[in-house]
N, C-alpha and C positions, 0 to 999 in steps of 0.2 A: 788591431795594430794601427797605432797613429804613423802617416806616413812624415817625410820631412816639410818643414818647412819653407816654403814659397817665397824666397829674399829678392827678386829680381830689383826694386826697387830702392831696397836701401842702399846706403851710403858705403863703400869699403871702410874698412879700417884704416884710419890713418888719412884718411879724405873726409873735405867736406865738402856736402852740396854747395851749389855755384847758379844752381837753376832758380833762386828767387828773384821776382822781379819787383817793380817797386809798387806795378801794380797789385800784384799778392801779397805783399805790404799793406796795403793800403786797404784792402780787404777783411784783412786784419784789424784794422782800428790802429795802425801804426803810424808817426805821420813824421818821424824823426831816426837818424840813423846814428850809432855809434863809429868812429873812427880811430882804428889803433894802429899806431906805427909799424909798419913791418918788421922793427928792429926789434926783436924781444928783451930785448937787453935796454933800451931806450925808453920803454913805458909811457911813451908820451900820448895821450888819447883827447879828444875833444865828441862834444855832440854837434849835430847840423839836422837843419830841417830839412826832409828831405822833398820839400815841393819844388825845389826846384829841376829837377830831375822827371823825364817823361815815363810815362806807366810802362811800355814795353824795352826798359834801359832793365839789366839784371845788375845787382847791389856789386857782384863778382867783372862786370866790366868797368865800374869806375874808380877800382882799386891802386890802378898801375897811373892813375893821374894826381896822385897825393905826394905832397914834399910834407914828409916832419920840418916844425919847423925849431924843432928843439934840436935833432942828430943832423938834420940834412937829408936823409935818406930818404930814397925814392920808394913809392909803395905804402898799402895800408890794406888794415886789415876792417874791412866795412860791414858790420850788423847793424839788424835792426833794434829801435831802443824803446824797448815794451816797457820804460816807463818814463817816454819823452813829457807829457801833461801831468807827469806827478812834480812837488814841489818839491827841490834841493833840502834837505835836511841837513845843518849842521853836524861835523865830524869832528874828532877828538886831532888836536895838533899832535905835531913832532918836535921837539923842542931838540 
């Protein structure tokens, strides 16, 4: 009989980790960070390099220092962007 399984480590439901830093970023082969407005409803996102930032700063404490500068709104939402060194592909307009 298999016994249950050993979850201490993951994430709850409905949470996300907050423990990456930019050093384990970087570890990664990552070297760029996504930025999304906190306003879900706002959609406004940019990328940023993320060297400017020190190894032991976690991606989760520089969140609450972002202005959208589309809605105003304070806060963002900051991953990492695993495809910072790939090239911009053209996309289909909105007319």
């Amino acid at each position: 009989m298999v016994g249950p399984v050993h979850q201490e480590n993951r994430t709850p439901p409905g949470h996300r980790p907050v423990e990456i830093t930019f050093a384990d970023m970087r570890e990664m082969g990552v070297r760029g960070v996504l930025v999304y407005c906190a306003d879900h409803r706002c959609g406004h996102w940019t990328t940023l390099s993320a060297d400017r930032w020190p190894d032991e700063v976690r991606l989760s404490d520089i969140e609450p220092r972002f202005t959208c500068s589309a809605c105003g709104r304070s806060g963002a939402d900051v991953r990492p962007d695993f495809n910072w060194n790939k090239p911009v592909s053209s996309a289909m307009g909105y007319r």
